[in-house]
N, C-alpha and C positions, 0 to 999 in steps of 0.2 A: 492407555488409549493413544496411538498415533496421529489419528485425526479423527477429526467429528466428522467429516463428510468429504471424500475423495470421489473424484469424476477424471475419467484417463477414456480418449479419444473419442470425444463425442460432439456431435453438430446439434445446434438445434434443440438445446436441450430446453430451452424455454425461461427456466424459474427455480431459482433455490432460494426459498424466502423463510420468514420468522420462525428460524431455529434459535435454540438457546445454548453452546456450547458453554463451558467451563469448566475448569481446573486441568487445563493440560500441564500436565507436567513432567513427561518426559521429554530430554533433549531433541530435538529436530523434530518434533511435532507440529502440527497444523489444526488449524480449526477447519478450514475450509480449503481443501489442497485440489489444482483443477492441472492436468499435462494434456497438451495438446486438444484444447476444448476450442470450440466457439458458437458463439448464434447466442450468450447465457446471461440471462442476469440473476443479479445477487443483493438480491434485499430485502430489509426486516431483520434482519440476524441480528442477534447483542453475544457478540464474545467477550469471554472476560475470562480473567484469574487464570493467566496460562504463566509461565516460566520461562526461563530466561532459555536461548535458542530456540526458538518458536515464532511462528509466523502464524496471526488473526486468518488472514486471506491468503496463497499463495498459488500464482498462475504462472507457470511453465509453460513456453513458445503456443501462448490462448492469444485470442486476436477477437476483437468485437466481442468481450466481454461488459457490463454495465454492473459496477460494484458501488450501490448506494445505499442509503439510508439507512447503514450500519453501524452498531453501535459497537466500540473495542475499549475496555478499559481494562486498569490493573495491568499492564504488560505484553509482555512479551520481548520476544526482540526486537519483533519488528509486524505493524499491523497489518499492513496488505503491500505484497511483495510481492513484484511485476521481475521476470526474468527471462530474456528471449522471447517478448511479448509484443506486439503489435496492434494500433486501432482500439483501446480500452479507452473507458471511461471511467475515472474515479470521481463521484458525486456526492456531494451531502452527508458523506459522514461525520461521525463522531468520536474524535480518537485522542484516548488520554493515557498516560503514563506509559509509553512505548521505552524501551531502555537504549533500544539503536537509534530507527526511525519511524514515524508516525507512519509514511509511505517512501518505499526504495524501489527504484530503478535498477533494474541489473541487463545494460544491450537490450534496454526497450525502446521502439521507437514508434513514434506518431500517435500519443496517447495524451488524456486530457487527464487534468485534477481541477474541479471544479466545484467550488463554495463547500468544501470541507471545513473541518474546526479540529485542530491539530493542539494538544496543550499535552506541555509539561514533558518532551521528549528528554530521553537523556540525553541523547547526543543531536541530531537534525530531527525536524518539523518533515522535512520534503528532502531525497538525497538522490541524486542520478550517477552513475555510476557506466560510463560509456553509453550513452544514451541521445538520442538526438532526435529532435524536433517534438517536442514534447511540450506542451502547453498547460501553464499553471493559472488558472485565473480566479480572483476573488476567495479566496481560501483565507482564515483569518487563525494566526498562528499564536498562540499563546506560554508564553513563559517556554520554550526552550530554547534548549542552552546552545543549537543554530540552528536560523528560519531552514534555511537550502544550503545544500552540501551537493557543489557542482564537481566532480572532479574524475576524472581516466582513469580507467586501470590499466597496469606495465600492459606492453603488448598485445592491446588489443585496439581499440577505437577511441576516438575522441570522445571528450562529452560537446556538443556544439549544437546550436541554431535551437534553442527551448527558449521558449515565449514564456517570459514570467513576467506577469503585471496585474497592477491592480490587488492586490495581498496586503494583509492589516498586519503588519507587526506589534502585539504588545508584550512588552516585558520583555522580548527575546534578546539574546546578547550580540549574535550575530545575524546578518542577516543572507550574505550571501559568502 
């Protein structure tokens, strides 16, 4: 299975709530894969048991998306993964054992993460990646190995102007 549930060009879609994905395991898979969506939220879900190149959530240039109350454990690469993304809300979730990042940025901008619970990443909690003005508040990061991973990629944008405050660090080594 490539994904548990793809959505490609749609407004308005209302609601994708308490599904149960698990065991993706083929490379570049998705639990939850949305291109060019908006108007949507996304909550109730518990992903889990996916594989390494893999993405829990993953929204391509979505804009006004609401991804809360989700639960992601056991992996992946990477749990809700923002790319050419606009105006989202990441809330309340729950994300443990991610092997890249809990939540990545990829030239997202004007987006929130707020009072999420990020543990045990292998590499960042929270990573932006040419991304600007994007606001992290109250998120409480646990045991990985870095809180936030700010930094450009060649030839494209800066990473610049993200509001980060207010965030619990415990256990983590790095934090910015």
């Amino acid at each position: 299975m490539k994904y548990g549930i793809y959505v490609s060009i749609s407004h308005n879609l209302t609601v994708v709530e308490d599904n149960i994905i698990t065991g993706l395991q083929r490379d570049y898979s998705r639990g939850i894969s949305m291109n060019s969506v908006s108007n949507t939220i996304i909550q109730n879900n518990i992903i889990t048991s996916f594989s390494d190149l893999t993405d829990g959530v993953r929204l391509d240039f979505c804009d006004n998306i609401n991804v809360r109350d989700n639960n992601f454990d056991e992996g992946g690469d990477i749990a809700i993964h923002l790319r050419d993304s606009e105006n989202n809300t990441i809330s309340e979730n729950s994300i443990t054992e991610s092997r890249s990042a809990g939540v990545k940025f990829d030239r997202s901008h004007n987006n929130s993460i707020l009072e999420n619970r990020i543990s045990q990443s292998e590499y960042s909690g929270i990573a932006f990646y040419s991304s600007r003005s994007n606001e992290v508040l109250n998120n409480s990061l646990y045991k990985n190995d870095v809180g936030f991973n700010v930094a450009p990629e060649p030839s494209v944008t800066t990473t610049r102007y993200n509001n980060i405050y207010n965030n619990n660090f415990i256990k983590t080594v790095g934090k910015l």
